[in-house]
C-alpha positions as CSV (number, residue, x, y, z in Angstrom):
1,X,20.5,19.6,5.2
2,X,17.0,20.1,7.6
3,X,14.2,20.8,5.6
4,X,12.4,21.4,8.7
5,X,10.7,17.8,9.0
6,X,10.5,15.3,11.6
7,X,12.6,12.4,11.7
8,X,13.2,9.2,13.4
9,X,10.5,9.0,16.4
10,X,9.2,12.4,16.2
11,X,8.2,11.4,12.7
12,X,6.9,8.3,13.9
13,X,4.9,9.9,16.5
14,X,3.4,12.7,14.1
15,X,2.8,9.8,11.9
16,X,0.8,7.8,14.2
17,X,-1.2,11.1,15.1
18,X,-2.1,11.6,11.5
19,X,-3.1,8.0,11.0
20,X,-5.4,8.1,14.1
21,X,-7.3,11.6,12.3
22,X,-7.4,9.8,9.3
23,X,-9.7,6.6,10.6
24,X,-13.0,7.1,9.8
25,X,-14.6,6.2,13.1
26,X,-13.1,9.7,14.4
27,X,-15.9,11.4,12.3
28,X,-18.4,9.8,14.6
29,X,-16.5,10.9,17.4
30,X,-14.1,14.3,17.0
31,X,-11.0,13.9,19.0
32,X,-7.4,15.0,18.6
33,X,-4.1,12.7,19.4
34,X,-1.1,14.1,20.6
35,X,2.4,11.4,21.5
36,X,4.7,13.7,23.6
37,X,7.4,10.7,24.5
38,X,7.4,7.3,23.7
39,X,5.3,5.0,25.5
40,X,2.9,8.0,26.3
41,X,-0.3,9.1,24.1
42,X,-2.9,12.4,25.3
43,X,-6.1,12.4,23.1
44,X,-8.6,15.7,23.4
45,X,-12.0,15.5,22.9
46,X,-15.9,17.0,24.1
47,X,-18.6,15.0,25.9
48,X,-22.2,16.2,24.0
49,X,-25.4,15.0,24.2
50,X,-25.1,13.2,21.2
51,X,-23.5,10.7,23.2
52,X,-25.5,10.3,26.1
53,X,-27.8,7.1,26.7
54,X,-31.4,7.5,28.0
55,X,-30.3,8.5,31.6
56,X,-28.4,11.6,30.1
57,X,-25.1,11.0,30.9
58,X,-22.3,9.5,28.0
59,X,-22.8,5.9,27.4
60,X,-19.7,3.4,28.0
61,X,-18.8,3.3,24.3
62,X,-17.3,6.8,24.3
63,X,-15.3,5.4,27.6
64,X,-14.2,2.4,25.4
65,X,-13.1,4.4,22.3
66,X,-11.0,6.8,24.2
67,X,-9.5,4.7,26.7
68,X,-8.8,2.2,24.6
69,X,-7.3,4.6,22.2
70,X,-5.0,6.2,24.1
71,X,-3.6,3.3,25.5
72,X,-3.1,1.5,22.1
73,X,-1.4,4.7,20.5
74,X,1.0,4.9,23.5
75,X,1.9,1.1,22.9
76,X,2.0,1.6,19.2
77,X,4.4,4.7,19.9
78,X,7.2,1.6,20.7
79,X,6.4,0.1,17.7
80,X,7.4,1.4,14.2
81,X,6.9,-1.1,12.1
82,X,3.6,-3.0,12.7
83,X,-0.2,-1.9,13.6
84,X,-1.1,-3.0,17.1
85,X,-4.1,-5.0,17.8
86,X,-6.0,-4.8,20.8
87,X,-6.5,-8.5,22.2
88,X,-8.3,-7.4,25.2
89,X,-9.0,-4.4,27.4
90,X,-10.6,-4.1,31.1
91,X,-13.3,-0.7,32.4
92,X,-13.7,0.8,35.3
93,X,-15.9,3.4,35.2
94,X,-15.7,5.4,37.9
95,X,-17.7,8.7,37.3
96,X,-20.6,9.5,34.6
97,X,-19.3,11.7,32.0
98,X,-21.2,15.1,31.4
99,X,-20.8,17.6,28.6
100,X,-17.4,19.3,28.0
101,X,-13.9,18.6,27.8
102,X,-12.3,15.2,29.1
103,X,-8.9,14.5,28.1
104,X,-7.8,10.2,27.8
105,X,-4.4,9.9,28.8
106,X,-2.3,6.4,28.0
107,X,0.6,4.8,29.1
108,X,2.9,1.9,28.3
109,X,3.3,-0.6,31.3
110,X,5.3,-3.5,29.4
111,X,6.1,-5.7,27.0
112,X,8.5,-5.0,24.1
113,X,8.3,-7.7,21.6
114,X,4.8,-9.1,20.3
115,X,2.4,-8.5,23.1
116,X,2.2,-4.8,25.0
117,X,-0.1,-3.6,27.8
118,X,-0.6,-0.3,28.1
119,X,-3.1,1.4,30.7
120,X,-5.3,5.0,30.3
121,X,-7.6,7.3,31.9
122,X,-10.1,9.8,31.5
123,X,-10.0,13.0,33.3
124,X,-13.0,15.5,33.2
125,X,-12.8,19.2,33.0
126,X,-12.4,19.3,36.9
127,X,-9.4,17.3,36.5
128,X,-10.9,14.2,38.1
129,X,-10.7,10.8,37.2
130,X,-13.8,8.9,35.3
131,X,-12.8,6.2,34.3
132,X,-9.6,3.9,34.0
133,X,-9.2,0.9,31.9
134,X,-5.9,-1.3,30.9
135,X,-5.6,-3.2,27.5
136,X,-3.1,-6.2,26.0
137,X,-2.2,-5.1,22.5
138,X,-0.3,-7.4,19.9
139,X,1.7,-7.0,17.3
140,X,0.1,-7.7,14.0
141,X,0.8,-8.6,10.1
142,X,-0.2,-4.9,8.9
143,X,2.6,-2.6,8.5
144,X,2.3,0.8,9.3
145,X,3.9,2.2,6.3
146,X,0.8,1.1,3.8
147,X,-1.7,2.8,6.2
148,X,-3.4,5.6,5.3
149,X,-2.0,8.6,7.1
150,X,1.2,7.0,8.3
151,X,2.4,6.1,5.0
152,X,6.1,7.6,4.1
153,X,6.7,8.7,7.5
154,X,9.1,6.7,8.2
155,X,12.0,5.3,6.5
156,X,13.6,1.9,6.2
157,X,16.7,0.9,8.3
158,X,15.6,4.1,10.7
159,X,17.6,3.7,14.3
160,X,15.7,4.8,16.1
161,X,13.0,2.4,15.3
162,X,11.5,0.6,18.6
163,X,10.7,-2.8,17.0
């Protein structure tokens, strides 16, 4: 019987999305998740003002959050069982970020045990790039399943877990 809900890594996925909309700092800074495949992450989000430093355009925390976001979710989409941690993550910024839409996009590179690295980018509502960053992520203590968001998505002895 199909009572319509997601299982095994589309539950995962749709879990992780809920977990990132429930984390507080996303009140500071609106945004939307999406996992389409595993090992990939999208995240949605508008540039304002609100975020600009004194030279009016978006100052590199925004660039931080996103990227590193998006990269962390897509290496956290291989991993069902544990919260990633990021251990380190490298900017380039390559274009000031104005007002409107700019979409981070993240990717998996490797790793598949305890340490991941995973790579994003923003793109602007031209479609150019603005910045690229890559991060290390590790595997931590914290299980998913007693997160806020994530909880009961996802059952024990699941195959199609990626642990």
């Amino acid at each position: 019987m199909n009572d319509g809900a997601p299982s095994g890594e589309t539950a995962h996925f749709r879990a992780l999305e809920r977990l990132y909309a429930s984390a507080p700092i996303n009140r500071l800074f609106p945004s939307r998740l999406h996992i389409p495949v595993p090992g990939e992450a999208r995240i949605e989000f508008d540039v304002a003002p609100a975020y600009f430093h004194a030279a009016g355009a978006t100052h590199g925390t925004l660039y931080f959050k996103m990227m590193d976001d998006a990269a962390f979710y897509a290496a956290n989409s291989l991993v069902s069982d544990r919260f990633l941690l990021t251990t380190a993550f490298n900017l380039l910024f390559t274009k000031p970020l104005k007002n409107g839409p700019i979409i981070a996009e993240g990717r998996w590179l490797s790793g598949k045990r305890r340490v991941y690295v995973a790579e994003a980018r923003l793109i602007d509502g031209d479609g150019e790039e603005v910045g690229r960053g890559t991060g290390t992520f590790m595997r931590s203590t914290i299980p998913l399943g007693g997160l806020p968001g994530y909880a009961g998505a996802m059952g024990e002895g699941d195959p199609t877990r990626h642990e």
